[in-house]
MDTraj code that builds the backbone (N, CA, C; nanometers):
import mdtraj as md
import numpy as np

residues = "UNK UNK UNK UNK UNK UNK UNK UNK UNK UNK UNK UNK UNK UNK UNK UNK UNK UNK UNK UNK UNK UNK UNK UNK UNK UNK UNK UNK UNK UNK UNK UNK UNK UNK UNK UNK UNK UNK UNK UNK UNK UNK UNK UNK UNK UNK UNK UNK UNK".split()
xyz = np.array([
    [0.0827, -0.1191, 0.0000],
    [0.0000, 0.0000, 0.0000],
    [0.0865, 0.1246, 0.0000],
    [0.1968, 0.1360, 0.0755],
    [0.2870, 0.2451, 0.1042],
    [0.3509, 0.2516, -0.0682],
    [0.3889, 0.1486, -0.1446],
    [0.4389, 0.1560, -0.2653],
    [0.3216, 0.2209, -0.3532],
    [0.2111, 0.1830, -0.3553],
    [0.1049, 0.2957, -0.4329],
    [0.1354, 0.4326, -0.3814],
    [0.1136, 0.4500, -0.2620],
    [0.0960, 0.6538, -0.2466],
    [0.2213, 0.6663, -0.3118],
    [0.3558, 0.6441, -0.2584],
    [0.4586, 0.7025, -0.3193],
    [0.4640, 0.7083, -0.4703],
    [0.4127, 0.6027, -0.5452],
    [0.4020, 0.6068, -0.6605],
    [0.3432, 0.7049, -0.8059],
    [0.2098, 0.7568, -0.6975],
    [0.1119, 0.8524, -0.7502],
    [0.1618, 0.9574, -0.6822],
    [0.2532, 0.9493, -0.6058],
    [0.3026, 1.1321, -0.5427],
    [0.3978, 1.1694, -0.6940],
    [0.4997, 1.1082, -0.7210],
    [0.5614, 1.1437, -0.8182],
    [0.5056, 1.1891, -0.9440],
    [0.4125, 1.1329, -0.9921],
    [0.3412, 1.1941, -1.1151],
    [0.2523, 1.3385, -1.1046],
    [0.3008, 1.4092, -1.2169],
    [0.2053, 1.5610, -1.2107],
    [0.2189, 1.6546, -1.1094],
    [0.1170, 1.7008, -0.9706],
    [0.1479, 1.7833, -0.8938],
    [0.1728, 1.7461, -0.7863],
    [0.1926, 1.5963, -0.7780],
    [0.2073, 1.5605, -0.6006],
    [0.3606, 1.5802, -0.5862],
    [0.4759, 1.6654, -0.6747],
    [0.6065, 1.6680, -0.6332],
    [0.6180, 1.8319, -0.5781],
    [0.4925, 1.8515, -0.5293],
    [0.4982, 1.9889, -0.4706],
    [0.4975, 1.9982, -0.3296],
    [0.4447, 1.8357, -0.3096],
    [0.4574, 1.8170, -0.2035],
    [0.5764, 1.7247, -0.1304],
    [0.6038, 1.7535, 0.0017],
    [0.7268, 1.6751, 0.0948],
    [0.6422, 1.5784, 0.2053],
    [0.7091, 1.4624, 0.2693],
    [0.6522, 1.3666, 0.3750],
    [0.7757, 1.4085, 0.4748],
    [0.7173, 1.4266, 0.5362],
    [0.8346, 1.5414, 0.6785],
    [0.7517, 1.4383, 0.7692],
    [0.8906, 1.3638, 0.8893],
    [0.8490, 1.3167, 0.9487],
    [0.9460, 1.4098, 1.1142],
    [0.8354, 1.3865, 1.1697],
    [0.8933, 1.4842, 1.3178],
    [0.8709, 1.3799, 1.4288],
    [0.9930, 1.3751, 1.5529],
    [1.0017, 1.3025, 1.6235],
    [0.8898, 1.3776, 1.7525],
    [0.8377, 1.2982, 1.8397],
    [0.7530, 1.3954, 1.9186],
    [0.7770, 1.3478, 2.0873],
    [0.8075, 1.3447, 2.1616],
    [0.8328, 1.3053, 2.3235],
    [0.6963, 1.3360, 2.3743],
    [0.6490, 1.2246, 2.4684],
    [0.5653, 1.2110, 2.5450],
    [0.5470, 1.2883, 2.6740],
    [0.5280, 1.3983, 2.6813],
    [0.5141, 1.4330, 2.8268],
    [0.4744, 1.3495, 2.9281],
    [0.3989, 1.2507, 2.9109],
    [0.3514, 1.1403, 3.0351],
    [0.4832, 1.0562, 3.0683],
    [0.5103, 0.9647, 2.9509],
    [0.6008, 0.8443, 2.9783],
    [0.7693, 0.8702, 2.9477],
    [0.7675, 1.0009, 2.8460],
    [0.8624, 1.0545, 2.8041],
    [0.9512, 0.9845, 2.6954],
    [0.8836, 0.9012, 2.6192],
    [0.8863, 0.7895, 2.5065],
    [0.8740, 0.8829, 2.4020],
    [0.9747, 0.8630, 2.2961],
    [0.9650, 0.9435, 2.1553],
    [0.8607, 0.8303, 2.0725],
    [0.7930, 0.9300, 1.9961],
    [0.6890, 0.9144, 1.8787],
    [0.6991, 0.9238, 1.7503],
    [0.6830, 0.9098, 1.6300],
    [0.7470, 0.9546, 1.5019],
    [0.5951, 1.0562, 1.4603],
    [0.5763, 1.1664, 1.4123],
    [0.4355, 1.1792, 1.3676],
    [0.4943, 1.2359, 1.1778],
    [0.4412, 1.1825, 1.0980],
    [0.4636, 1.1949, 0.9321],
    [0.3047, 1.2651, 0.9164],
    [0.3363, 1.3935, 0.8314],
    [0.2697, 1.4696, 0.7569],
    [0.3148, 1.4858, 0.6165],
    [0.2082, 1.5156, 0.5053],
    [0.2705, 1.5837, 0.3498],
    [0.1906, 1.6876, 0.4095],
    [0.3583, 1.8003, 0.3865],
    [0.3722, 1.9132, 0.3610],
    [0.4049, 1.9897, 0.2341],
    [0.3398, 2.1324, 0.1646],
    [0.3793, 2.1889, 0.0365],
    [0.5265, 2.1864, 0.0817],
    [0.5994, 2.1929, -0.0491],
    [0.7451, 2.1894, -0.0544],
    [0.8229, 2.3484, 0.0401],
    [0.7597, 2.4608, -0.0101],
    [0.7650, 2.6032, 0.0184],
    [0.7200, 2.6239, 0.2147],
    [0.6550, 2.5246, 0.2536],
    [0.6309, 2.5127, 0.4300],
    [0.7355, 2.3895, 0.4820],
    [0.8059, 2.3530, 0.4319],
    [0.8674, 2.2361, 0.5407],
    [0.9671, 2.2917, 0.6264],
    [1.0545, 2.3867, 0.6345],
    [1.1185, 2.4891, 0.7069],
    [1.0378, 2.5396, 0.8322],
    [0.9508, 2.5999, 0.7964],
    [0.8174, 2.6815, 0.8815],
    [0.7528, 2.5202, 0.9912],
    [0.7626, 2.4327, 0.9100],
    [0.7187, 2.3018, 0.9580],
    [0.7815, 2.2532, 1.0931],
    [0.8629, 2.2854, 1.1014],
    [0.9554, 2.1805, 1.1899],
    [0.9916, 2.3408, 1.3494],
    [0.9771, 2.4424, 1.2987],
    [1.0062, 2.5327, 1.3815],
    [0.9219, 2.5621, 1.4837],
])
top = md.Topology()
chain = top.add_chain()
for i, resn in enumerate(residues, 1):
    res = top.add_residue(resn, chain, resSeq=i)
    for name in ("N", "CA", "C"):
        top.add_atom(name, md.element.get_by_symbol(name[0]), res)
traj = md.Trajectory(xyz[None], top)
């Protein structure tokens, strides 16, 4: 399934977009998290700040 999205991102306008993945810590247990968003190419800077 993961080989389809990537597949159809490359064709036409999905290369405008980025998969930015950000690590996230648990305030409860204090265990890191991974959380993945598609972001426009022009916000992934702004993204992570």
């Amino acid at each position: 399934m993961a080989k389809k999205a990537v597949a159809s991102l490359q064709k036409g306008e999905g290369r405008g977009f980025a998969k930015v993945i950000k690590m996230v810590k648990s305030p409860k247990t204090g265990a890191y998290s991974f959380k993945e968003e598609m972001v426009p190419n022009e916000m992934v800077k702004t993204h992570f700040k």
